[in-house]
C-alpha positions as CSV (number, residue, x, y, z in Angstrom):
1,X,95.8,73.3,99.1
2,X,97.9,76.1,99.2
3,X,101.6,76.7,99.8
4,X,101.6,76.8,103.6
5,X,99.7,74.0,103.9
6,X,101.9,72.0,101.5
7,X,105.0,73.1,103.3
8,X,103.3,71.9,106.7
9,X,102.5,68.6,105.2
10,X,106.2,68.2,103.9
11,X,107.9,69.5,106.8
12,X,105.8,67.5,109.6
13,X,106.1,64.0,107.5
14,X,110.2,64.3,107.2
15,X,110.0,64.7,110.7
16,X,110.6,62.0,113.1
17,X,107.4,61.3,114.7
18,X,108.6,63.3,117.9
19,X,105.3,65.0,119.2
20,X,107.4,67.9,121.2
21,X,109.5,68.6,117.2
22,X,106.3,68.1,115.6
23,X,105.1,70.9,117.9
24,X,107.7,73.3,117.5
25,X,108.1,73.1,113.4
26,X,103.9,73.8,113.5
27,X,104.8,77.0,115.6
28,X,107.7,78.5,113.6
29,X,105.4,78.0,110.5
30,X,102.8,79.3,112.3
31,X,104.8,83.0,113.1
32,X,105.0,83.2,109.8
33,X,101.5,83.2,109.0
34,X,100.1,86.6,107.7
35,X,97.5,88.3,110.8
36,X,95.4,90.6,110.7
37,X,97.0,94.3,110.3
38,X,96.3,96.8,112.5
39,X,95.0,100.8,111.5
40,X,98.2,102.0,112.8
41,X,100.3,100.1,110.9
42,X,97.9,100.6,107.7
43,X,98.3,104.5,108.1
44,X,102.6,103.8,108.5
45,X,102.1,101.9,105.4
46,X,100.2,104.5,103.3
47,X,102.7,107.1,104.0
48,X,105.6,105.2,103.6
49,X,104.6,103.9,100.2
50,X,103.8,107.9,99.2
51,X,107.1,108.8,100.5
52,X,108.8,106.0,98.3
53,X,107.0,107.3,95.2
54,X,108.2,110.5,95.8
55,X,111.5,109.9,96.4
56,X,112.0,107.4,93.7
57,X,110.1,110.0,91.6
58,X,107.2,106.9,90.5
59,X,104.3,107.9,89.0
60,X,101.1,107.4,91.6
61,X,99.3,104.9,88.8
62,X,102.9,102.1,89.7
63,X,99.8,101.2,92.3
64,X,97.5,100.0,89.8
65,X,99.6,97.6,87.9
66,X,98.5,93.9,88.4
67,X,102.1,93.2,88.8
68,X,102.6,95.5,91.6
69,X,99.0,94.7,93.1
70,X,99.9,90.8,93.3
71,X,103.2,91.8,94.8
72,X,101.9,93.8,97.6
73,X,99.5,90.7,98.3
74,X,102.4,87.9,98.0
75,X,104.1,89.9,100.9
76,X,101.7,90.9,102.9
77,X,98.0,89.3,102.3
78,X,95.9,91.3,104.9
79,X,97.1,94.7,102.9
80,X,94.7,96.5,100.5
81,X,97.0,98.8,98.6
82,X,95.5,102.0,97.8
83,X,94.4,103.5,94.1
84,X,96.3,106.0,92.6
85,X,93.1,108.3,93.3
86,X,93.5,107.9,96.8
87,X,97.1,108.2,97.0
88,X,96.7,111.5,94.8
89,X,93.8,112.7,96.7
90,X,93.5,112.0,100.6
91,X,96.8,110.2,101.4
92,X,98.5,113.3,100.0
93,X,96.5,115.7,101.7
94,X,97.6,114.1,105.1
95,X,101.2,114.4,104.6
96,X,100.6,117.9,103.2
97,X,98.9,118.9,106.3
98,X,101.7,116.9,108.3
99,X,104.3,119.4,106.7
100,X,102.9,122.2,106.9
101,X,102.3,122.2,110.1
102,X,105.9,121.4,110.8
103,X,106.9,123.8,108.9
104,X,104.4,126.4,110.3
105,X,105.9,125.4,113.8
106,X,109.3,125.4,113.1
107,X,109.1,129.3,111.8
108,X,106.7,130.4,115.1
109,X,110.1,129.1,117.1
110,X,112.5,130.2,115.1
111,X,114.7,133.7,116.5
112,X,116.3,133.8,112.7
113,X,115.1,132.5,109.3
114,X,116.8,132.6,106.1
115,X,114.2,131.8,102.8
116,X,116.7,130.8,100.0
117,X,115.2,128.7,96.2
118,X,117.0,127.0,93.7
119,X,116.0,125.6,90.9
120,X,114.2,122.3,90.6
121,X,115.4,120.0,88.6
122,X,113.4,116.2,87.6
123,X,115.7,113.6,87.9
124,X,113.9,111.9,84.8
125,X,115.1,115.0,82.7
């Protein structure tokens, strides 16, 4: 029996035998449940996790720890979290592409542009 079921069990027999209560504590479990996720919000998750990495400056392979795996199912079960292949390979593509062509549009409309570089700098050291 797993956890949800045990909390349904605990929460419905502490519960004066009130149908209409009874009712309403198996519906707020229920919203909690985990549903199936949609390809639009699989593709917002993909690029949000890449855009973490990067910003936190983690190494792509933090995906494949069994640490990090079972974390990513304990919050959200229906989510396959990507390899660090995939991640390196086609995720990384896509948001290339994304920015480039951003950036590509941004200079076609631009009247001025200034190019400037600085040096970069790892955070790690």
């Amino acid at each position: 029996m797993n956890l949800i079921n045990k909390c349904k069990l605990n929460l419905i027999s502490n519960v004066d035998k009130n149908e209409s209560q009874v009712n309403n504590i198996q519906k707020s479990i229920d919203s909690f449940m985990d549903r199936n996720i949609f390809q639009n919000e699989v593709i917002a998750i993909h690029c949000q996790l890449l855009y973490a990495l990067f910003l936190a400056n983690i190494p792509f392979s933090f995906v494949n720890n069994p640490k990090v795996i079972k974390l990513f199912r304990m919050l959200r079960p229906s989510y396959n979290l990507l390899s660090r292949k995939w991640i390196s390979t086609k995720i990384l593509d896509q948001v290339h592409q994304e920015v480039e062509y951003k950036i590509q549009e941004f200079v076609t409309d631009a009247k001025f542009l200034t190019l400037s570089e600085d040096g970069w700098i790892n955070v790690s050291k």
